[in-house]
N, C-alpha and C positions, 0 to 999 in steps of 0.2 A: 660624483662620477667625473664630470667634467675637470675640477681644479685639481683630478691629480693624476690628469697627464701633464707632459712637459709644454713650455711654451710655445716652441715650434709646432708639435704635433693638434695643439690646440688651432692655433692660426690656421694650419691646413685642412682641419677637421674644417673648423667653423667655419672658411671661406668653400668648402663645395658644399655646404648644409645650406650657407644661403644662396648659393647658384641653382641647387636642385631647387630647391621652396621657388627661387624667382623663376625656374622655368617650367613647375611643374604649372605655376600661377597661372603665367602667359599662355599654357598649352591647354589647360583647365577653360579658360576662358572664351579662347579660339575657336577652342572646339563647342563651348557654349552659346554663341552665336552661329556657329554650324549647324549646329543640331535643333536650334530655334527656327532656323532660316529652313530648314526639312519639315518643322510641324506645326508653320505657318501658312504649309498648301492649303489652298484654298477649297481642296475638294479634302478636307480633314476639317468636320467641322469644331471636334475637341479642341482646334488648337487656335477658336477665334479668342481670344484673350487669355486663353492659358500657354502658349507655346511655350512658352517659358520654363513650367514644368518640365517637360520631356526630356530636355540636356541634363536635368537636375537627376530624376529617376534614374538617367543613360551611366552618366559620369559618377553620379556619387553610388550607384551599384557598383561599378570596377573600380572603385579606388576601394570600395569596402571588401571587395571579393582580393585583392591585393594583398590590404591589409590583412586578413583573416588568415590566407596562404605563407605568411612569412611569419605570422606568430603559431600554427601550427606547424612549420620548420624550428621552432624553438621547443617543441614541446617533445621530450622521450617516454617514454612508458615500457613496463616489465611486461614481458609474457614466456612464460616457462620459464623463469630465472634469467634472462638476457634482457638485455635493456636494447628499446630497439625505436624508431623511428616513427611519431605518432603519424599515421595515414596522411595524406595528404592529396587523394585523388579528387575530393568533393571539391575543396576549393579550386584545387588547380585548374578542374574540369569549367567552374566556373567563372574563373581569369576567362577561358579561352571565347565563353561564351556571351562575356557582357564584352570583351575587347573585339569579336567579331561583328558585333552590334554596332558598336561605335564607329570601328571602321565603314561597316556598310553604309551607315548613314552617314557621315561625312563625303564620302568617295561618289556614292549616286545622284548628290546634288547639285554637281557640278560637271560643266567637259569633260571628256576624255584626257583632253591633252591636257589639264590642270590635275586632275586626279592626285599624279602622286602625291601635289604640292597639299593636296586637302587632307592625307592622308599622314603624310609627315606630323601634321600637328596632333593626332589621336597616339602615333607611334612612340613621337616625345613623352605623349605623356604616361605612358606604361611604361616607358623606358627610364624615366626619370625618377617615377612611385616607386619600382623595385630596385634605383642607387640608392635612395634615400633610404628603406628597409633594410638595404647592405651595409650602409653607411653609421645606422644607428647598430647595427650588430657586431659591424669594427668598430665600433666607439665604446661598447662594452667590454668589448676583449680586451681593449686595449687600457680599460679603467681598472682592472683585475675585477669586474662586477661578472657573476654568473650571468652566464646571456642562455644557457640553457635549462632548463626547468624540468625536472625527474617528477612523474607525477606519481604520486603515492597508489601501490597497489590495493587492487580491487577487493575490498572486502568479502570475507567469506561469506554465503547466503545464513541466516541463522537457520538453523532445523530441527524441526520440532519431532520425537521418537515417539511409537505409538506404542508403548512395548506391552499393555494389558487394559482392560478395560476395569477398573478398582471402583465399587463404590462404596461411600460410609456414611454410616446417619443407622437409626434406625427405625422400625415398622411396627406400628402399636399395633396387637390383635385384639380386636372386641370379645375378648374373653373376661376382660376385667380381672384379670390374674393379679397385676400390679408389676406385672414384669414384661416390660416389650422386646418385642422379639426383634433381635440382633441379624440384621443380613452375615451369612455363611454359617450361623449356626440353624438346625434344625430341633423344633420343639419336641420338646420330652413328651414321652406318654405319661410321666410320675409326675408331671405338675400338678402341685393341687391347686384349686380355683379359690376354693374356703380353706381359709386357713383354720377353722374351727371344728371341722368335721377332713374325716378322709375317704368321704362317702363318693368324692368326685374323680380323685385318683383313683377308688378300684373301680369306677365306672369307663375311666378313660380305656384302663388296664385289661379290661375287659371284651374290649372293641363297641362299648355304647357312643350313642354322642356326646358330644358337650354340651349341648343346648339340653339336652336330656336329666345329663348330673347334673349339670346347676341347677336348674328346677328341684331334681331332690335332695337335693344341697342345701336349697331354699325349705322347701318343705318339712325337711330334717329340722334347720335353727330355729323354726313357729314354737313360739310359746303354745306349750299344750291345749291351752285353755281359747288361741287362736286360729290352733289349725282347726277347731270345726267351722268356722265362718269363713275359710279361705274358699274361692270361687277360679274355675278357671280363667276370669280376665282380671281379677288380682293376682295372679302368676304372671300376667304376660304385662301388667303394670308394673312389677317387679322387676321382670326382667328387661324390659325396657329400660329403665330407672339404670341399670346393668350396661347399658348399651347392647343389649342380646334382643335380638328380632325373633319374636316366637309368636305363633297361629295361636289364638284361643281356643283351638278343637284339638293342638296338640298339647296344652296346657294343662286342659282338660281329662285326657287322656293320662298323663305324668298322673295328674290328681286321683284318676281313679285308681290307677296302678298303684302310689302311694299308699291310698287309703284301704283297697284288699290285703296289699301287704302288714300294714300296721295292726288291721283285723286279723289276720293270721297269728301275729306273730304273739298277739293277746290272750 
């Protein structure tokens, strides 16, 4: 940036960059033993070997609230398509308020009639911070270096649409069919349980239970020569065995029913 401006312009540049630097030094200083010489009172007891701190806190606040003020004057930003001037009331607000500090405590610690002179030195020095901020902003214009800075617009929020509540997988039913049941579909009354017999589907068909057909489902596939030794809590071992929860007294029950009918139908 510097080597390419012209010679002249360089030598003028650089001869008030080091006048600023040397008197912001001097005014920095000045005012540093002013504001030591304030919080070295003796009814302040913080400042029996710390006073020192306090000009430090005072002065390097406003030279930061300064700085911060002139690099958000370099900064633009988009809103509503126009590109526009990024805020600058926080800092500003706060120049006024570490430079009213500073001044107060230089000015109260001395005469009246010396006053201004104490005051001169905190004025040089804000006055000298913001040439040299000016100074480096005409030494960018003048290098052809952007001195202004466009900050990239505000990305959109992501959003997330809630447009239906969808769920998938599906729901085994303890019927032991071998076929689980599919959420949005609703089961058949014609499913058969045994694929061996179809004694279960005209039971369903029927409006019986399930737990009822399969028991004669069961009782149906007994080897002949088995079903007289079957017992109502080998049904309900059975059906267990099944994953089907069934009472022994309504097992029993199925069994009797079962077994009038077989005698009938003999």
């Amino acid at each position: 940036m510097w080597s390419s401006l012209p010679s002249n312009l360089r030598t003028v540049l650089g001869t008030a960059l080091v006048l600023g630097i040397g008197v912001a030094a001097a005014a920095f200083t000045l005012s540093f033993f002013a504001l030591k010489e304030a919080a070295e009172n003796p009814e302040l007891k913080f400042g029996a070997g710390h006073a020192w701190l306090f000009p430090i806190g005072v002065d390097m606040a406003l030279l930061f609230f300064e700085v911060l003020l002139i690099a958000a004057s370099m900064v633009r930003v988009q809103e509503h398509g126009n590109t526009v001037q990024y805020p600058r009331a926080i800092p500003f607000l706060l120049v006024v308020v570490a430079a009213a500090g500073t001044l107060y405590f230089n000015a109260t610690r001395v005469p009246q009639q010396v006053r201004p002179i104490a005051l001169a030195v905190p004025v040089a020095s804000i006055l000298v911070t913001l040439g040299l901020a000016y100074l480096l902003k005409m030494l960018a214009a003048a290098s052809g270096v952007e001195a202004i800075h466009l900050a990239p617009p505000t990305a959109e929020p992501n959003r997330i649409v809630r447009k239906a509540d969808v769920l998938h997988g599906e729901i085994e039913r303890p019927d032991t069919s071998g076929k689980p049941y599919t959420l949005g579909q609703e089961p058949s009354s014609r499913t058969s349980v045994n694929p061996q017999t179809g004694q279960v589907a005209e039971a369903i068909e029927s409006g019986d239970g399930v737990k009822r057909a399969l028991m004669r489902s069961y009782l149906a596939s007994l080897d002949p020569r088995e079903s007289g030794r079957v017992t109502g809590s080998s049904i309900k071992a059975a059906m267990k065995a099944m994953h089907v929860n069934v009472s022994e007294r309504e097992a029993r029950r199925v069994l009797d029913e079962w077994k009038a009918a077989r005698n009938g139908s003999a």
